[in-house]
N, C-alpha and C positions, 0 to 999 in steps of 0.2 A: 470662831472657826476660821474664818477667813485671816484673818494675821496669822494662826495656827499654820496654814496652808504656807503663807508667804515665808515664814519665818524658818519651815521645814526645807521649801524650795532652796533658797537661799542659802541655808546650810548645805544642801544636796550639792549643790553648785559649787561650795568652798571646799566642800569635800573631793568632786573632781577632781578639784585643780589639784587635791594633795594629792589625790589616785595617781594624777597623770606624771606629778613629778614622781611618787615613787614609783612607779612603771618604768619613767626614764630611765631614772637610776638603776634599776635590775634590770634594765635590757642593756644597758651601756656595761654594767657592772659585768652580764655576760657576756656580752661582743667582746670584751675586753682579755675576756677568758677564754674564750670559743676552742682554742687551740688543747686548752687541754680535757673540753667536753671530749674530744679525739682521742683522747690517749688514754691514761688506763681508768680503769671503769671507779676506783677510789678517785681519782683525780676530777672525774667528773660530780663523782655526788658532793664534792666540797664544795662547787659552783653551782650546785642546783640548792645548796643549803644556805651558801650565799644567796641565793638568788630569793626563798623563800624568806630571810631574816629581814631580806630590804620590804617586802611586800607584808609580810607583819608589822613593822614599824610603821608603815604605810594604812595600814589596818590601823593598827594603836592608835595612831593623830586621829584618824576621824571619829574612834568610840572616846574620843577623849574631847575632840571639840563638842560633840552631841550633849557629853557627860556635864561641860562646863554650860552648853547652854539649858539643860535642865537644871543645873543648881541655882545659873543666875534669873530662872524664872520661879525659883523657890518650891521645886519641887518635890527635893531633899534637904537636908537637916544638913549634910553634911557631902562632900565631893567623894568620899567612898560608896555609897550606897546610888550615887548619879551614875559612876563610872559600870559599877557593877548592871546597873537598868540600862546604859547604854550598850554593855559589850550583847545583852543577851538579846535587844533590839537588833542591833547591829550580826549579828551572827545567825539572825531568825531565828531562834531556840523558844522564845515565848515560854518562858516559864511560867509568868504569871502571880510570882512569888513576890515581888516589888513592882507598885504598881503607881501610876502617877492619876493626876486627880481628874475629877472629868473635865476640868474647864482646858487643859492640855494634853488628855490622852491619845490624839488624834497623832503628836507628834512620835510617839511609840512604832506606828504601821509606816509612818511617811521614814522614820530610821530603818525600818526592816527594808523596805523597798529600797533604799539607798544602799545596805549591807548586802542586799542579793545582788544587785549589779554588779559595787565595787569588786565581791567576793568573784564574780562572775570575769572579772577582767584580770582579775590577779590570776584567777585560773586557766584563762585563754593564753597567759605568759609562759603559765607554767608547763602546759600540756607544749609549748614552741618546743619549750627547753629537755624535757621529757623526749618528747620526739627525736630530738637531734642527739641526747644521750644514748638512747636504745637502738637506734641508726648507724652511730658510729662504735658502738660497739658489737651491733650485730657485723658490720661491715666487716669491723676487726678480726672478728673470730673468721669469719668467709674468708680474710684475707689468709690468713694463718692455716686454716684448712687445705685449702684449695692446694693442688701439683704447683710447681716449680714450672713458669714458660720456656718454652725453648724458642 
């Protein structure tokens, strides 16, 4: 149990670091763009889908490193049915359907807890980006509405 524990932390922590770099990257990826979160309301949701594609791929690495350290602790026959017990960990879903053995099950909850965070920070990015799209385009329409100053 206790290597179980160290061996999850330690993943959790490699996972981080991938979090934080794709965080980077779709916050840069938008700063980069900002300008046209401003302008028309298509123009924006190409940068929020940009922005979602960096933070699934960001997702992907981590249900894939989890995936590779459950097969090389032989948990699966095969890196399909690892990656498949990883994403459903990693998503909280708990199917329940593919299941790992007792001597390592512990690592299943410590993936879930690690998927509700990262899922949790990709979503704190995205609600930025959201925010600032719905803002500048409410702003738009106000702008557009509104008399002519004299």
């Amino acid at each position: 149990m206790l290597r179980d524990l160290l061996l999850g932390t330690a993943t959790t922590s490699l996972c981080l670091i991938l979090q934080s770099i794709a965080l980077i990257t779709a916050l840069r990826f938008y700063a980069q763009r900002e300008s046209q979160v401003r302008a028309t309301f298509l123009r924006a949701e190409k940068v929020v889908i940009g922005l979602v594609i960096i933070l699934i791929f960001g997702c992907l690495a981590q249900i894939t490193i989890w995936a590779l350290m459950f097969y090389a602790l032989d948990e699966f026959d095969s890196f399909e049915p690892a990656f498949y017990h990883s994403a459903v960990n990693f998503a909280t879903l708990g199917y329940g359907d593919v299941v790992m053995s007792d001597k390592h099950r512990l690592l299943g909850p410590l993936e879930a807890i690690n998927g509700a965070l990262m899922l949790g920070i990709s979503t704190a990015a995205l609600a930025r980006a959201f925010t600032t799209v719905i803002r500048g385009q409410v702003n738009s329409d106000c702008r557009q509405d509104s008399p002519p100053s004299r």
